[in-house]
Residue frames as a rotation matrix with the C-alpha (Angstrom) as fourth column:
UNK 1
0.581 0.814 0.000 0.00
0.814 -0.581 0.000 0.00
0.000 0.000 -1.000 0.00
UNK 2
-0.134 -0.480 0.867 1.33
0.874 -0.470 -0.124 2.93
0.467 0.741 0.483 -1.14
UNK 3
-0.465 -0.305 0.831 -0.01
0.038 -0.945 -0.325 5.45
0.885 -0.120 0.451 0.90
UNK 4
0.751 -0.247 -0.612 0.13
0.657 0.370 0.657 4.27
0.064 -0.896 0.440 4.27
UNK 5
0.294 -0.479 0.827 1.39
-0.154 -0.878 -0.453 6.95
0.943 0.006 -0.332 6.44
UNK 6
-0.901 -0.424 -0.091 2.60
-0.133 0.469 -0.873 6.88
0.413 -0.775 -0.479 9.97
UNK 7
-0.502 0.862 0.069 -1.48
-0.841 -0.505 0.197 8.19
0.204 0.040 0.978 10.49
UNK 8
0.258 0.865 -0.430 -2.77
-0.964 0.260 -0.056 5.13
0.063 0.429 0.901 9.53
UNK 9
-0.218 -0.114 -0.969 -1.03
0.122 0.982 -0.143 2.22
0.968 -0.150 -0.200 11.45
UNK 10
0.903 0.357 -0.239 -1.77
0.253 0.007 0.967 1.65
0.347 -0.934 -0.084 15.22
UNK 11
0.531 -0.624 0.573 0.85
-0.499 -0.777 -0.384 4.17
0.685 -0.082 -0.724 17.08
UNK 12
0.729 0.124 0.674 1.33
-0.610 0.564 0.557 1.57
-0.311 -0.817 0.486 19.78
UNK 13
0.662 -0.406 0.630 2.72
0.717 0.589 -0.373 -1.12
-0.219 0.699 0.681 17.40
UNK 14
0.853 -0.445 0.274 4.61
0.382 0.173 -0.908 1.01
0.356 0.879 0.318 15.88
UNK 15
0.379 -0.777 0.503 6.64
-0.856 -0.501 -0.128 2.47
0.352 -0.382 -0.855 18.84
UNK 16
0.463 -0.218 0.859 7.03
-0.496 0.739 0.455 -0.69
-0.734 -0.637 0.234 19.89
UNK 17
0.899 0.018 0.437 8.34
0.303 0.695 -0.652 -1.49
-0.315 0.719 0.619 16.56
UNK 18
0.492 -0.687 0.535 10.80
-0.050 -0.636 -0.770 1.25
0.869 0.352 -0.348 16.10
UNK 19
0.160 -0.761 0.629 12.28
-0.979 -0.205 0.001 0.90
0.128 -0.616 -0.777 19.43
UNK 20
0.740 -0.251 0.624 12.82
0.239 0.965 0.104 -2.71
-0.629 0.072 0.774 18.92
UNK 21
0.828 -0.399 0.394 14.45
0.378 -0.121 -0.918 -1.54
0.414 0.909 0.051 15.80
UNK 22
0.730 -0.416 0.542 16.09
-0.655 -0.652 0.382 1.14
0.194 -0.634 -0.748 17.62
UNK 23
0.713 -0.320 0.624 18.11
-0.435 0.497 0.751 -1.74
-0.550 -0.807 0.215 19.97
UNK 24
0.846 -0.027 0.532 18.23
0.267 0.886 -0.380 -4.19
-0.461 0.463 0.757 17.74
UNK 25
0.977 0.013 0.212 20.45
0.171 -0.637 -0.751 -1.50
0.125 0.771 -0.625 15.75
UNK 26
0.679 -0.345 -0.648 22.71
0.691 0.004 0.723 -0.64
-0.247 -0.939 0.241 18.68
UNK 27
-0.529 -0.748 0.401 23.84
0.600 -0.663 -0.447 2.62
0.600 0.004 0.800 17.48
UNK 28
0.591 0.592 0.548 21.54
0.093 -0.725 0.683 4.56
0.801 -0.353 -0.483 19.98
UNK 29
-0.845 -0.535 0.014 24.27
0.027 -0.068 -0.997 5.93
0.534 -0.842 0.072 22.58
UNK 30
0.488 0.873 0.004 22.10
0.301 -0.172 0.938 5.43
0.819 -0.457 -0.346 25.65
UNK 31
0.155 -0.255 0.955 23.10
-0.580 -0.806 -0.121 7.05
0.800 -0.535 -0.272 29.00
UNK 32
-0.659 -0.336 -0.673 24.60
0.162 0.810 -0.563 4.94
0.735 -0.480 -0.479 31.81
UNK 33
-0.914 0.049 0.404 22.18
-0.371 -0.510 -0.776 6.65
0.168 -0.859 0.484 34.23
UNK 34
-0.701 0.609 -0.371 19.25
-0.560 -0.149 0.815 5.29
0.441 0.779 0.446 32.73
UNK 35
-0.273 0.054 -0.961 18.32
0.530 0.841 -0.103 2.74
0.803 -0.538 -0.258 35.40
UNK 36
-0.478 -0.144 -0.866 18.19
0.875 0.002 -0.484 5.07
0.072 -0.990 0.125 38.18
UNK 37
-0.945 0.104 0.309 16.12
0.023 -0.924 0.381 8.02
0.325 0.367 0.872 36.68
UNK 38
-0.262 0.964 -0.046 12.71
0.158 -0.004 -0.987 9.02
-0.952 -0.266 -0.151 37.37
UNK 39
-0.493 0.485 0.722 10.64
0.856 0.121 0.503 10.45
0.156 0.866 -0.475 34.40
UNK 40
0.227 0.606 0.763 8.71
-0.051 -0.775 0.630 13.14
0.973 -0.182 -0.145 35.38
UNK 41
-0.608 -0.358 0.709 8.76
-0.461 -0.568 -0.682 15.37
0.647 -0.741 0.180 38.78
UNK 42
0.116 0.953 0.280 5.00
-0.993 0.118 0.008 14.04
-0.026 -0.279 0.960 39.40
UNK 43
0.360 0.072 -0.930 6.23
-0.253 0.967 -0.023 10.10
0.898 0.243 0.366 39.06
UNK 44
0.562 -0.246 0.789 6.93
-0.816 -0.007 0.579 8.65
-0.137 -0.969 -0.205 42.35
UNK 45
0.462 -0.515 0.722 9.00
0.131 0.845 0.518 5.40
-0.877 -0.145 0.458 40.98
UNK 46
-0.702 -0.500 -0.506 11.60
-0.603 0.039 0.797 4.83
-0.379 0.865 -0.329 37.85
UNK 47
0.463 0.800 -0.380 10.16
-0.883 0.455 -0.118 2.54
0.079 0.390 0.917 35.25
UNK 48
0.456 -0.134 0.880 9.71
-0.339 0.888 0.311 -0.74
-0.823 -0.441 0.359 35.64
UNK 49
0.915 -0.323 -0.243 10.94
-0.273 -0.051 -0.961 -0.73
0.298 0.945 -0.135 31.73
UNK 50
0.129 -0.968 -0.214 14.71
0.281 -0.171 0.944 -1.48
-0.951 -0.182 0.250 31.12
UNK 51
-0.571 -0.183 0.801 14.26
0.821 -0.149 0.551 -0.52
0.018 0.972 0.236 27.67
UNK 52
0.316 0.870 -0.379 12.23
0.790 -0.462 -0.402 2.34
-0.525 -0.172 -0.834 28.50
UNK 53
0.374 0.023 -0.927 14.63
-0.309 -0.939 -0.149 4.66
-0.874 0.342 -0.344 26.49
UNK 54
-0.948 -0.155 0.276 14.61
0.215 0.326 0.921 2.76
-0.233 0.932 -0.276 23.26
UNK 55
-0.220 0.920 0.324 10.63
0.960 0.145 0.240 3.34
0.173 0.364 -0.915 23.55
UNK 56
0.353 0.226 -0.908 10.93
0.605 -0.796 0.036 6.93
-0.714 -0.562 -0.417 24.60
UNK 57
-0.793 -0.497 -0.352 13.66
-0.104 -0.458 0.883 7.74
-0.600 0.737 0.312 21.45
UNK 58
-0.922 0.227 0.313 10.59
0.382 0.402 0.832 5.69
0.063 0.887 -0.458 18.97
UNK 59
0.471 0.880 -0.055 7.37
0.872 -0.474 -0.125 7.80
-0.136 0.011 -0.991 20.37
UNK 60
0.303 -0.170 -0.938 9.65
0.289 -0.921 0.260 10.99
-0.908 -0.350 -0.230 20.05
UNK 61
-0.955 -0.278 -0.102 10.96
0.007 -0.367 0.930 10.67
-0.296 0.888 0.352 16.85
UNK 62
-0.531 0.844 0.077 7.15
0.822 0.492 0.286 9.77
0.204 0.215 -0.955 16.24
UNK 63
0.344 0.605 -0.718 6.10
0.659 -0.701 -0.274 12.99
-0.669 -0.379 -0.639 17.18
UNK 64
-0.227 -0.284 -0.932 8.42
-0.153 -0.934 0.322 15.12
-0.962 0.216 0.168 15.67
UNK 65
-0.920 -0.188 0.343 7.26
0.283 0.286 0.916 13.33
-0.270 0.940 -0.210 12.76
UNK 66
-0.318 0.854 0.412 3.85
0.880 0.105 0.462 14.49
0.352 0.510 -0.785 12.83
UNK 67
0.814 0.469 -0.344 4.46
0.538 -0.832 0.138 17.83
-0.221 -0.297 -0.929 14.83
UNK 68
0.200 -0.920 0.338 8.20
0.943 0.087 -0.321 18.87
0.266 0.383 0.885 13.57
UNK 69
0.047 0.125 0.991 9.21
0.080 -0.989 0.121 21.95
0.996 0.073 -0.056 14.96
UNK 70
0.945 0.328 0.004 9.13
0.026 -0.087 0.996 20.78
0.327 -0.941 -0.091 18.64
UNK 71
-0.021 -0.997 0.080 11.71
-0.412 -0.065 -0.909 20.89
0.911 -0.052 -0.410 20.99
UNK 72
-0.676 0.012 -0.737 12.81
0.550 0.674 -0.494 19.72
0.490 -0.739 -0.462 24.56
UNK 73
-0.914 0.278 0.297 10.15
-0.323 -0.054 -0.945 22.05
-0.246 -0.959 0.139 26.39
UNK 74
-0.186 0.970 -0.157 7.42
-0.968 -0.209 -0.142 20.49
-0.170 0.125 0.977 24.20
UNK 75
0.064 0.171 -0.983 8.36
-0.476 0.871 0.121 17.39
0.877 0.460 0.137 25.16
UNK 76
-0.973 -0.090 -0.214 8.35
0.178 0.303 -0.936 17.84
0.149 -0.949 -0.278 28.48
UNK 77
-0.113 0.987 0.113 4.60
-0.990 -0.103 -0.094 19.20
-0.082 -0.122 0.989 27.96
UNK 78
0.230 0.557 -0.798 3.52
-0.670 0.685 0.285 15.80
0.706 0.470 0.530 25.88
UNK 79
-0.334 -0.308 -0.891 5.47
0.221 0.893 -0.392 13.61
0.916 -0.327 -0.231 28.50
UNK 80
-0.933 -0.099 0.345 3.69
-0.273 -0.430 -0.860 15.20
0.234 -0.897 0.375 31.85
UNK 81
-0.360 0.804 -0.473 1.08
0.435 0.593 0.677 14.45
0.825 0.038 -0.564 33.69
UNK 82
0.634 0.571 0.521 -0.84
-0.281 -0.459 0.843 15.07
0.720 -0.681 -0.131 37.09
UNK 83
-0.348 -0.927 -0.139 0.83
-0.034 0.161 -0.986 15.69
0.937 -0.339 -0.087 39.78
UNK 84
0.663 0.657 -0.359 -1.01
0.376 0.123 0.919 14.34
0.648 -0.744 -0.165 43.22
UNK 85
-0.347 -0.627 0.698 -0.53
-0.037 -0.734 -0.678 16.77
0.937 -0.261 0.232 46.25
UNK 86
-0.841 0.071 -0.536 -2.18
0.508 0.442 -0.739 15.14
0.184 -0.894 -0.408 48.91
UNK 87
-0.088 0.996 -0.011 -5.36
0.942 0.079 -0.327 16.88
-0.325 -0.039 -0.945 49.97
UNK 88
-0.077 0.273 -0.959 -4.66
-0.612 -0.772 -0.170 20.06
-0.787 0.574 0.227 48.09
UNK 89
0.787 0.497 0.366 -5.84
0.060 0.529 -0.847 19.51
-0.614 0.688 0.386 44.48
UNK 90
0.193 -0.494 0.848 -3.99
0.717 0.661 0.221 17.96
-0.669 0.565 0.482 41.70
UNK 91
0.503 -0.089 -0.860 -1.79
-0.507 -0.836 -0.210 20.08
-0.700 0.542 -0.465 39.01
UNK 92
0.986 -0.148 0.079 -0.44
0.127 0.347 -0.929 19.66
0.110 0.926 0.361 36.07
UNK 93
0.412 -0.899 0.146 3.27
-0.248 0.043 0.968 18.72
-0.877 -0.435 -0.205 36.39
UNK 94
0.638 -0.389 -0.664 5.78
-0.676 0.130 -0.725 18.80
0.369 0.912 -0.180 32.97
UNK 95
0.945 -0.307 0.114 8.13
0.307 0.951 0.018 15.93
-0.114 0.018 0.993 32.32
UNK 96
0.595 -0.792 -0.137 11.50
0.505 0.237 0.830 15.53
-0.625 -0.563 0.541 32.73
UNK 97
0.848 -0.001 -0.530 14.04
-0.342 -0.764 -0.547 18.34
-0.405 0.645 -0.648 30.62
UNK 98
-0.079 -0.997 -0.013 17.16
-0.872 0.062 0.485 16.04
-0.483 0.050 -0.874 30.69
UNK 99
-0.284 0.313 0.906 15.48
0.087 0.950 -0.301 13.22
-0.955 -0.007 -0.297 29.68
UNK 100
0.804 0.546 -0.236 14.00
0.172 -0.594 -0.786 15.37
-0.569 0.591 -0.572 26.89
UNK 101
0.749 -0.423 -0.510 17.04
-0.510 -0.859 -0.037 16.66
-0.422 0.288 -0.859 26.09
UNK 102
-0.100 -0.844 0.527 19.24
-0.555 0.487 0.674 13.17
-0.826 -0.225 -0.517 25.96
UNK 103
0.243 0.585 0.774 16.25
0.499 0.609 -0.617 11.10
-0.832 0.536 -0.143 23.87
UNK 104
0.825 0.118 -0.552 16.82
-0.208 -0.845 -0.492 14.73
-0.525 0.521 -0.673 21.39
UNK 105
0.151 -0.811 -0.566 20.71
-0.975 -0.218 0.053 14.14
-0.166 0.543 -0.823 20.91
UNK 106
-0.259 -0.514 0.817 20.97
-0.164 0.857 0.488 10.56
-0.952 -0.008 -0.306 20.95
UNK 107
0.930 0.315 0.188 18.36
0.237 -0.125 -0.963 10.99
-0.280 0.941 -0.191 17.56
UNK 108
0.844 -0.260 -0.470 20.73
-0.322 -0.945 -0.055 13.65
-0.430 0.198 -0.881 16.77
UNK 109
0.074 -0.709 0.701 23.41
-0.513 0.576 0.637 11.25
-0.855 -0.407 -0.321 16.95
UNK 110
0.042 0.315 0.948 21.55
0.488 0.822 -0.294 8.68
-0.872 0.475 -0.119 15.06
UNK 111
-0.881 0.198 -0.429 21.39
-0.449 -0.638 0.626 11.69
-0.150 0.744 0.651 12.04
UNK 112
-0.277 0.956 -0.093 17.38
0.943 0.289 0.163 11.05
0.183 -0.043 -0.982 12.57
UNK 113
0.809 0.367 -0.459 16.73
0.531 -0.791 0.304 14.40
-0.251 -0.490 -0.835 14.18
UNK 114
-0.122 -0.924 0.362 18.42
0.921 -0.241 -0.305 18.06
0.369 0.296 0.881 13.50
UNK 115
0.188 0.330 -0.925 18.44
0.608 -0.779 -0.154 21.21
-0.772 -0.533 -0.347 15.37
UNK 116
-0.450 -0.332 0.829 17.55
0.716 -0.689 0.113 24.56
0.533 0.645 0.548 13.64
UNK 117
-0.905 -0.035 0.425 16.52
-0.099 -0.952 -0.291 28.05
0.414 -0.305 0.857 14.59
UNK 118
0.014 0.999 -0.034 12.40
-0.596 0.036 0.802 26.58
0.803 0.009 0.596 14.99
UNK 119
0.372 0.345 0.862 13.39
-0.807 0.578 0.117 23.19
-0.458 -0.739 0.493 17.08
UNK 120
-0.534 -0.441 0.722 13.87
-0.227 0.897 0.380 19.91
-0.815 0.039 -0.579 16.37
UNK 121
0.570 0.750 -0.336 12.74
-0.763 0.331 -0.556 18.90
-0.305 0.573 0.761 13.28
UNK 122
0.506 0.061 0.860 13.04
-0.010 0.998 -0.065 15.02
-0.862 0.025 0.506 12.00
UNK 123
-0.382 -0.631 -0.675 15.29
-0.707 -0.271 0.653 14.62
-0.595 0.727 -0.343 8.88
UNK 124
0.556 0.802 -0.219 12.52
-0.617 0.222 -0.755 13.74
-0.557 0.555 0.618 6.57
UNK 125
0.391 -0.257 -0.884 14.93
-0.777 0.422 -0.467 12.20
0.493 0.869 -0.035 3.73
UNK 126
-0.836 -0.520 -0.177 16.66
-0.413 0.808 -0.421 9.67
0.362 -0.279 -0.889 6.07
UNK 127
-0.748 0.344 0.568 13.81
-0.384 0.475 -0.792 8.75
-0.542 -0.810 -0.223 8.64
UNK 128
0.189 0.906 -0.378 10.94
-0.927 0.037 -0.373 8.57
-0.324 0.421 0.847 6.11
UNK 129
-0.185 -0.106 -0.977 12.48
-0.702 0.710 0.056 5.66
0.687 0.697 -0.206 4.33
UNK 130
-0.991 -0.125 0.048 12.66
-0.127 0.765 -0.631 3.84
0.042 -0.631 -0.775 8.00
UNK 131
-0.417 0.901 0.120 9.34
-0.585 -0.165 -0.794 4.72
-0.696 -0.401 0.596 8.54
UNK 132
-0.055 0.252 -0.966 8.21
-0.962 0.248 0.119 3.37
0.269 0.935 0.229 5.31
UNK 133
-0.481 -0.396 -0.783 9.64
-0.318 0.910 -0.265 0.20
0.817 0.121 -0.563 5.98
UNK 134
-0.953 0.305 0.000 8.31
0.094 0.293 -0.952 -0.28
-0.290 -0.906 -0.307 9.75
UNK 135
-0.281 0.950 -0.135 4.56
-0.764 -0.306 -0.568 0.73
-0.581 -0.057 0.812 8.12
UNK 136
-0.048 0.137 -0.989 5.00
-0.718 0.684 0.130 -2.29
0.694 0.717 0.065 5.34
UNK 137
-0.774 -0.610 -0.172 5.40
-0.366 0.651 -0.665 -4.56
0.517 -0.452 -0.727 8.53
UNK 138
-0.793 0.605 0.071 3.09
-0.123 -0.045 -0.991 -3.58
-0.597 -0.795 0.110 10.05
UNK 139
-0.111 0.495 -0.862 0.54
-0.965 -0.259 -0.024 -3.91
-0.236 0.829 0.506 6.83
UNK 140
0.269 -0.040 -0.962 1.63
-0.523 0.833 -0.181 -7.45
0.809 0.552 0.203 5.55
């Protein structure tokens, strides 16, 4: 199918496909800390993940594919959540900026992602072709 877009496979699957890829690859420089991190201010445990930043690099590049232009503080918006204060009421609480900011260059790394003057924005001519390929998988 020919025009089959990232749109139009089940987003799930496919991060879970692309950070499989991702690993599988082993050129993603991952941080030794990675084990001992929280996620967000508002999380009260690390994840129970150990791959949790091979699926964090494959929903981010996933975004910037379909919102390009973002950067690390709009990915600390998309990755936040509610933060529970005990009997005062619940706020909104943004996700982690270093985390944001590592998941950003390791792409960067990968020459998936480039920084310009707007934000991150996904290097369409390399990543599209992966993409391509990970949507035919997911099809047939």
């Amino acid at each position: 199918m020919p025009g089959v877009t990232v749109k139009d496979v089940n987003q799930q699957e496919f991060v879970r496909a692309l950070a499989a890829f991702l690993k599988k690859s082993g050129k993603l420089k991952v941080p030794e800390w990675v084990d001992t991190v929280k996620l967000a201010k508002h999380k009260e445990l690390a994840p129970y993940d150990e791959n949790w930043f091979y699926t964090r690099a494959a929903s981010t590049a996933r975004h910037l594919y379909l919102r390009g232009g973002a950067g690390v503080g709009s990915m600390t918006k998309i990755y936040g959540g509610r933060q529970r204060n005990g009997v005062m009421p619940s706020h909104f609480s943004r996700g982690s900026k270093s985390v944001a900011r590592r998941v950003l260059q390791a792409l960067e790394g990968l020459k998936m992602v480039e920084k310009d003057q707007d934000g991150w924005q996904l290097r369409i001519r390399n990543i599209k072709m992966e993409f391509s390929l990970k949507i035919k998988f997911f099809i047939y």
